[in-house]
C-alpha positions in Angstrom: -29.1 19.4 4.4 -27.7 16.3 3.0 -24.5 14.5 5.2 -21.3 14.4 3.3 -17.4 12.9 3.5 -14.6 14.3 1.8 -11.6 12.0 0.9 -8.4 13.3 0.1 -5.7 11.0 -0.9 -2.4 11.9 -2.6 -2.1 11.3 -6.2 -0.4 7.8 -6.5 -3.4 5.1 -8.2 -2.7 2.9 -4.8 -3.6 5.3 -2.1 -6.6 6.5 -5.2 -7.7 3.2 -4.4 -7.8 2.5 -1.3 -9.5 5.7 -0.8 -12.6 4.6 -2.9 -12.7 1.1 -0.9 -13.2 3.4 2.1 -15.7 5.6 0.2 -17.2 2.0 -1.1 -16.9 0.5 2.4 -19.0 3.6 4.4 -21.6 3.4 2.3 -22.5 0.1 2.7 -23.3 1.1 6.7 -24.5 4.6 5.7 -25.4 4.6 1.8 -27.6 8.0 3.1 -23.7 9.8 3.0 -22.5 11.5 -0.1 -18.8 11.0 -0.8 -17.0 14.1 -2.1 -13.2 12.8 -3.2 -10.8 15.7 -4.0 -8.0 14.8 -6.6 -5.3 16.8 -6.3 -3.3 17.4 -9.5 -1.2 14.3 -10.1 2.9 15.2 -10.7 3.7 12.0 -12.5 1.6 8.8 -14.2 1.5 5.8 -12.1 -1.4 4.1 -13.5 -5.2 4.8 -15.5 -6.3 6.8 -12.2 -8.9 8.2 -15.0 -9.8 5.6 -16.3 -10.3 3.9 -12.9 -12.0 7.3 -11.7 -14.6 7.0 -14.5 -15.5 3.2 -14.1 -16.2 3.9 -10.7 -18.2 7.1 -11.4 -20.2 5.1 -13.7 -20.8 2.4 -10.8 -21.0 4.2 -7.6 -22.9 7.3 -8.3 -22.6 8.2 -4.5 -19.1 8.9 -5.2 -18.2 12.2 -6.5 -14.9 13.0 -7.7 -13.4 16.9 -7.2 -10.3 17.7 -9.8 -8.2 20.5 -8.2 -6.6 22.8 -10.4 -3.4 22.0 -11.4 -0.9 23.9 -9.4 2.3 26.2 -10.4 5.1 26.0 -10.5 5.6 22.8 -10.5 9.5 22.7 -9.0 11.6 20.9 -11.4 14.7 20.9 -9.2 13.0 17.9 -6.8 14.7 14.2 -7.8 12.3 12.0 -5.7 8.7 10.9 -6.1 7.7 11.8 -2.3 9.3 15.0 -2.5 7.4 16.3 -5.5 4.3 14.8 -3.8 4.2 16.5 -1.0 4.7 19.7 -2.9 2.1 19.3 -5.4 0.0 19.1 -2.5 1.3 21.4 0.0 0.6 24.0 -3.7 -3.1 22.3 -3.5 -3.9 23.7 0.1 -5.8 27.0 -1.2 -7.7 24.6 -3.8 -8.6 22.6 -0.7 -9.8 25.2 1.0 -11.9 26.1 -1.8 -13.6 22.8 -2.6 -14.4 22.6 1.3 -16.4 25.8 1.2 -18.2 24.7 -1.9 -19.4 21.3 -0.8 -20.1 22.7 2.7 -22.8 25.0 1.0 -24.9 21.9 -0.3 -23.8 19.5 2.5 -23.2 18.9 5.7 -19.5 17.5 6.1 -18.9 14.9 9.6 -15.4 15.0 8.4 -12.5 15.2 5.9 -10.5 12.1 5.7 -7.1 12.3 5.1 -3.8 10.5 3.3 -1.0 11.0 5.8 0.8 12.7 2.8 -2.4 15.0 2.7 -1.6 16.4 6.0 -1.5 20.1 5.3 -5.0 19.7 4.5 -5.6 19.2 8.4 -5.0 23.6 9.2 -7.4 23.8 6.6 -10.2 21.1 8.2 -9.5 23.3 11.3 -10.1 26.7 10.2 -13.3 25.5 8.6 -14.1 23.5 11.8 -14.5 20.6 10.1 -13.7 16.9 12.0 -10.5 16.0 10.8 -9.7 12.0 10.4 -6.5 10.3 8.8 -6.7 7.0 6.7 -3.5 5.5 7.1 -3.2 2.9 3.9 -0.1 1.3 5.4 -0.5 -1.1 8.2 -0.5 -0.4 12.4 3.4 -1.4 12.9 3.9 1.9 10.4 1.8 4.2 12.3 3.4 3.0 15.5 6.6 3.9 14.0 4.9 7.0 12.5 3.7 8.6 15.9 7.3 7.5 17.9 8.7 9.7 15.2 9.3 13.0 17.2 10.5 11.3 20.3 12.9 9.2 18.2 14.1 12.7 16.7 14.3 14.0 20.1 16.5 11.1 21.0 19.5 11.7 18.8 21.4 14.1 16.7 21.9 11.4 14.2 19.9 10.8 10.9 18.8 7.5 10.8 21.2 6.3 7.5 24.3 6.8 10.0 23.1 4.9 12.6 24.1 1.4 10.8 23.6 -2.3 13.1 21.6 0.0 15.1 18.5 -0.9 16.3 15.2 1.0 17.4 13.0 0.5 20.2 9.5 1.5 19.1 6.9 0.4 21.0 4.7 -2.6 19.3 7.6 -3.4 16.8 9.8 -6.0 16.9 13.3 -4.5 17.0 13.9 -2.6 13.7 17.4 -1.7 12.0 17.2 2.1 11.8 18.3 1.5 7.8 14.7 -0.2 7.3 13.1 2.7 7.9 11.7 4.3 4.5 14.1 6.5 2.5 12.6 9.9 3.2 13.3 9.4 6.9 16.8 8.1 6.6 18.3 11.8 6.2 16.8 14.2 8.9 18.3 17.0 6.4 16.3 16.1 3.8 13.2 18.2 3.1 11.1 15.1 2.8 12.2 14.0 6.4 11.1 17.5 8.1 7.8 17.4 6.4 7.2 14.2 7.5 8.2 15.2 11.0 6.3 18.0 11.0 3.5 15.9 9.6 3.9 13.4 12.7 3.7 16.2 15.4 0.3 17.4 14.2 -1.2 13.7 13.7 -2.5 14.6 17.5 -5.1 17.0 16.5 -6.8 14.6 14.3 -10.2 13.7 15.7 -9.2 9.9 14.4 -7.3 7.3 12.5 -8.4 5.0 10.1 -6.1 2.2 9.5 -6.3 -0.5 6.8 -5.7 -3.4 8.8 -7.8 -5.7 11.6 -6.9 -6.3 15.1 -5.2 -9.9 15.0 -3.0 -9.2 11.9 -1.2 -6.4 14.2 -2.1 -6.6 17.9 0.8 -5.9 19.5 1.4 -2.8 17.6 -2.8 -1.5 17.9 -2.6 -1.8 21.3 0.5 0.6 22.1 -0.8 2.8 19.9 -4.0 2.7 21.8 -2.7 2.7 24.8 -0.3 5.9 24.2 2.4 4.4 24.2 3.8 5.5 20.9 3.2 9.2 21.6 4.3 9.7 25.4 4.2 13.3 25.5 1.0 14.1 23.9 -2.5 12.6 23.5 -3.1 9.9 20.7 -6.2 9.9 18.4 -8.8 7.3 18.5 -7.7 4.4 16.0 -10.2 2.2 14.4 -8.7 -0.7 12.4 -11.5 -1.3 9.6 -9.8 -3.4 7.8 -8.2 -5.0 5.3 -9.9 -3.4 2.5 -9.4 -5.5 -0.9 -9.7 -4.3 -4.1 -12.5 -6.1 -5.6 -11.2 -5.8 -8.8 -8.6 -3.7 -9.6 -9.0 -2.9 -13.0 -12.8 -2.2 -13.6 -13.2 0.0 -10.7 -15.4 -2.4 -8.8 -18.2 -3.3 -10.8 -18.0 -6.7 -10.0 -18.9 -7.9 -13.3 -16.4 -9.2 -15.4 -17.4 -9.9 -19.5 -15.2 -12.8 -20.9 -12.8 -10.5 -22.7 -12.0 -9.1 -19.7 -10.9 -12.2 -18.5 -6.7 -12.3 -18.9 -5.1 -14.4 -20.6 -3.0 -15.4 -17.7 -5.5 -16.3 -15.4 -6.7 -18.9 -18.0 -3.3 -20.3 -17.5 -3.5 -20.9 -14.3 -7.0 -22.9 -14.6 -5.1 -25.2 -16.0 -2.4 -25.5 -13.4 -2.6 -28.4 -10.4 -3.9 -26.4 -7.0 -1.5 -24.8 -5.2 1.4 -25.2 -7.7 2.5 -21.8 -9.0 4.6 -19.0 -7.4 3.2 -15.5 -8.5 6.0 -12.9 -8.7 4.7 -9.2 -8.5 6.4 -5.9 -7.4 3.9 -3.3 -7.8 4.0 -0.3 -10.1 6.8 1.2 -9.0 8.4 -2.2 -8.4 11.2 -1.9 -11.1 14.8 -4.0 -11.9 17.5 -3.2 -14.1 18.3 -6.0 -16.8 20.7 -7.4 -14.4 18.2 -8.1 -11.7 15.6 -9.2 -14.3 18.3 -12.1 -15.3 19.1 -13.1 -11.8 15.6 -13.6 -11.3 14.8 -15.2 -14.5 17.8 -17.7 -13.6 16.4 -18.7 -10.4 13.3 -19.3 -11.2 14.4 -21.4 -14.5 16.8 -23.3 -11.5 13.6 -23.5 -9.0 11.7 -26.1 -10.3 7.9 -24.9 -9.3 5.8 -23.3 -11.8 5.4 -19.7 -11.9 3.5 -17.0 -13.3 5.6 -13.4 -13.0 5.2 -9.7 -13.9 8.0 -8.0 -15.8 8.0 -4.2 -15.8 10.6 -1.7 -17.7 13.7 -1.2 -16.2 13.7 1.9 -13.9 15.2 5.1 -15.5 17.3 7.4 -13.9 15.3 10.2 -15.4 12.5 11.7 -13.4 11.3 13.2 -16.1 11.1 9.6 -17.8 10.5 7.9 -14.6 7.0 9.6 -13.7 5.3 8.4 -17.0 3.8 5.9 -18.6 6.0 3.4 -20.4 4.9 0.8 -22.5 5.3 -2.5 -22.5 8.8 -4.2 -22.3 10.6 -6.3 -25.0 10.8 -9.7 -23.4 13.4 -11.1 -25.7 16.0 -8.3 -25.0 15.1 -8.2 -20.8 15.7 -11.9 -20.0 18.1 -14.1 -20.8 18.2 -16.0 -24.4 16.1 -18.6 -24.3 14.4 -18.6 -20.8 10.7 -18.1 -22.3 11.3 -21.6 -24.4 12.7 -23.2 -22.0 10.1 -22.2 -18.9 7.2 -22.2 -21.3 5.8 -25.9 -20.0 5.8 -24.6 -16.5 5.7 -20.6 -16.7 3.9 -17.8 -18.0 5.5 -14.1 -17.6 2.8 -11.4 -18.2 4.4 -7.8 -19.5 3.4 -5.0 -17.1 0.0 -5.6 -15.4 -1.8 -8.5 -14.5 -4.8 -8.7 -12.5 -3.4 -9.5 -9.2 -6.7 -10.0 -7.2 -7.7 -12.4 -9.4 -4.5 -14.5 -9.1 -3.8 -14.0 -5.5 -7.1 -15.9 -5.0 -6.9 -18.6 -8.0 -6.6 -22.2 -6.4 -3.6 -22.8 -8.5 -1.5 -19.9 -6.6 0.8 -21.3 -3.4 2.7 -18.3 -2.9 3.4 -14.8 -3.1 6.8 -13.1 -3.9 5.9 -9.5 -3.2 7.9 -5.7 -2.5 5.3 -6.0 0.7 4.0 -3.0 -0.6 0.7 -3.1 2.3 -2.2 -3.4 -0.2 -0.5 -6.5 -1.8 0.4 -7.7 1.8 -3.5 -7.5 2.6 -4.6 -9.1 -0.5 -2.0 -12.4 0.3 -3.3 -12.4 3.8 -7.1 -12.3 2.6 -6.1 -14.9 -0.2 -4.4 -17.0 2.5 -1.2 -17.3 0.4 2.3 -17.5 2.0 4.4 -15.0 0.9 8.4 -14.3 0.5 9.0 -10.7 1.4 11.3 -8.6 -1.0 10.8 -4.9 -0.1 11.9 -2.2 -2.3 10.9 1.3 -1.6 8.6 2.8 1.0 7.8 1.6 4.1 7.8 -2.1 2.7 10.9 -2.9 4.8 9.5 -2.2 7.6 6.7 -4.0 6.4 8.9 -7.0 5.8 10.0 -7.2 9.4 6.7 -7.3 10.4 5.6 -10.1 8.0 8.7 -12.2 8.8 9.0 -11.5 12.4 6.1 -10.7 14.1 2.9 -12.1 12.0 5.6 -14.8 11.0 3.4 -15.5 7.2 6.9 -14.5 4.8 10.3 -15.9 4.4 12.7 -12.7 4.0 15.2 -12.3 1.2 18.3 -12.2 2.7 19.6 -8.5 0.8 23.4 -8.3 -0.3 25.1 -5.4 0.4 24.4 -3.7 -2.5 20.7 -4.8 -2.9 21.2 -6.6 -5.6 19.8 -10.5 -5.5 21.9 -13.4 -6.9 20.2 -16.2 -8.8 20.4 -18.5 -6.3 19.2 -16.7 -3.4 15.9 -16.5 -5.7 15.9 -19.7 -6.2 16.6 -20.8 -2.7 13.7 -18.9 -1.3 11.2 -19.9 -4.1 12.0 -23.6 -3.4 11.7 -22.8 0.3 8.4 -20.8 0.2 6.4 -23.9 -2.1 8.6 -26.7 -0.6 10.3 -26.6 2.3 8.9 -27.4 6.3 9.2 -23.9 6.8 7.7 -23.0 4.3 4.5 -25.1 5.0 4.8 -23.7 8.9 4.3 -20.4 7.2 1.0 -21.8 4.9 -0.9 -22.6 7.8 -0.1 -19.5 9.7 -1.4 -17.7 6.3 -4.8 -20.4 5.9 -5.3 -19.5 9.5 -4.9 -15.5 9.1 -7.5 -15.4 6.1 -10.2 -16.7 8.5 -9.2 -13.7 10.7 -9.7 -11.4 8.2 -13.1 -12.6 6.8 -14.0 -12.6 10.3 -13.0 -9.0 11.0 -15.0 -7.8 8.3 -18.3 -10.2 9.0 -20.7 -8.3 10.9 -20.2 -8.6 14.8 -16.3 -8.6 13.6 -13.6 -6.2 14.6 -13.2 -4.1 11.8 -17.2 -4.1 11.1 -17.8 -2.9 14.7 -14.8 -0.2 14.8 -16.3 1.5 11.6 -19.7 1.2 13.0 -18.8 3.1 15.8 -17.2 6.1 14.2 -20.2 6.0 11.9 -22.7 6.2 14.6 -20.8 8.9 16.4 -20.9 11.7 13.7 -24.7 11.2 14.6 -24.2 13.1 17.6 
């Protein structure tokens, strides 16, 4: 009987992703494995994910994709994105079930592989005694946080939003505001918050985690993990850090061959840019400002001075309904401020909704990264060896931003107002400081130094390449 993997990540096209860079990543040790994905059915449209699903299909034919049905009802009651998530796929579980039986007819399965929004799929691994692992596509310092969960619960009666100026002790973090936390934990009466508390107390009976980072990048964090330190009442999974896993190109699907229309426009820009020059402004796909913030930025960029090459998105609507699909491109002339394209054009180039951010992040031109810290962008800056300046946004990217700022020290922080909105100058300040400043060129080496970690995690007697080795060689047994 053929050997098999099944992936199950939730429906955002980021954790899609990442999921096939594991599939893509495996294979290279053991291309022998068949890799079964299961796509449950996605509640909103955050990018081509079949678009992408097909290019890689068409690559990879090791990978096989598995389409759940689509589940009902749908609730229609639910305002946020991780809410509706976690419901779409707590619906799924049956349709899990299902596909498990199937492949496990025609394959041996060493394991089902797991987003940590995917949990409820872990009962099911376990009634069909299947080996259940997690992939965790944020970094070690989350997980930390992640398995500390319960005993933080445990600790007070407060949620987490109420606890302003407060700080938490988790062990492997640097002291961290209880507000940083990610929104669905803030309110411990929010249904979000119990299922990811709930989710946390069963991450014990996994038979492993997966993380998408290397040793070095977060050591202070893998090692209380490791050492139990995060779960004091309970035993802790084996962790293998196999990371970072890049995106080899994160339009095509990974082909690796790229036909000169494929080429953007913006990246021919930038070959014509002096090396190291231009700031890259990016906020992932559901990095989104109002006008208001658009102009700020605009502003202090115009005000800056460096060159810069940015990524302007639709404004963010209110509307759910509106909010989980598609939009098209936005009108330039009506988002910034009258003039600024003119006025910028000899030193700037803004790019409406995508750009191919691999492919810049590693363009000789680039000096710096102003990201959300969303973890996939904060791995592809710390491959590319870019220095970054940290404005979260959603997600666990604030406490992804204390991490970059204060523990691997390779991002200068925003410093948020009260009301999260950013003045002009504070983006200018912090775009000067990043290309210009002594701190800034402090942070540069830290970041020149980091990427020669990373490509040595991955090279072969590496970290990352031994830790995945070692899980591989022990579903021989």
């Amino acid at each position: 009987m053929e050997e098999a993997l099944v992936l199950y990540p939730s429906p955002p096209i980021g954790h899609l992703v990442s999921m096939v860079e594991l599939g893509k990543l495996i294979l290279t040790h053991r291309p022998s494995l068949s890799i079964h994905i299961l796509i449950a059915a996605s509640p909103y449209v955050a990018g081509k994910a079949d678009k992408y699903m097909a290019t890689v299909s068409a690559n990879i034919p090791s990978i096989d994709f598995h389409h759940l049905p689509i589940v009902t009802p749908v609730p229609t009651n639910i305002t946020h994105h991780e809410e509706l998530t976690l419901e779409v796929l707590h619906l799924s579980k049956p349709h899990v079930h299902e596909e498990l039986l199937n492949i496990s007819k025609r394959y041996k399965i060493h394991g089902l592989v797991m987003d940590f929004f995917c949990t409820s799929g872990l009962s099911v691994a376990t009634e069909l005694d299947i080996p259940s692992y997690f992939f965790l596509t944020s970094g070690a310092c989350f997980l930390a946080f992640f398995l500390h969960l319960p005993t933080l619960h445990q600790k007070t009666s407060k949620s987490f939003k109420d606890m302003k100026d407060h700080y938490l002790d988790i062990p492997g973090l640097p002291p961290l505001l209880a507000t940083d936390l990610p929104n669905p934990f803030l309110d411990r009466d929010n249904q979000a918050y119990q299922h990811f508390l709930d989710f946390a107390t069963q991450f014990p009976q996994a038979s492993g985690i997966m993380i998408n980072t290397f040793e070095l990048l977060e050591s202070r964090a893998v090692k209380a993990i490791s050492d139990g330190l995060c779960v004091p009442n309970n035993r802790t999974p084996p962790i293998s850090c196999i990371g970072p896993l890049i995106v080899a190109d994160d339009k095509r699907g990974g082909s690796g061959k790229i036909s000169p229309e494929d080429v953007h426009e913006c990246l021919s820009w930038l070959d014509s840019q002096p090396s190291q020059s231009v700031v890259f402004l990016c906020f992932g796909s559901l990095g989104l400002f109002t006008k208001e913030q658009l102009w700020e930025i605009a502003t202090g960029l115009e005000n800056s001075g460096p060159r810069f090459l940015w990524v302007v998105r639709n404004p963010p609507s209110h509307n759910l309904k509106v909010a989980i699909k598609e939009q098209g491109d936005p009108d330039l002339d009506s988002l910034l401020p009258e003039g600024f394209l003119e006025r910028t054009k000899e030193r700037g180039y803004v790019v409406k909704s995508w750009a191919p951010q691999v492919e810049i992040v590693n363009h000789s031109s680039v000096g710096g990264f102003v990201t959300h810290c969303g973890w996939n962008s904060t791995l592809e800056a710390v491959y590319a060896g870019l220095p970054m300046v940290a404005w979260p946004l959603y997600a666990e990217q604030r406490l992804n931003r204390v991490a970059l700022v204060e523990e691997m020290k390779l991002a200068l922080s925003m410093n948020e107002s009260a009301d999260g909105f950013e003045r002009a100058d504070e983006v200018e300040k912090k775009v000067r400081g990043l290309m210009e400043s002594k701190e800034g060129k402090m942070i540069r080496e830290r970041a020149l130094a980091m990427k020669n970690e990373a490509k040595a995690a991955l090279s072969e007697g590496g970290s990352s390449h031994v830790a995945l080795s070692k899980l591989l060689e022990s579903w021989k047994h």
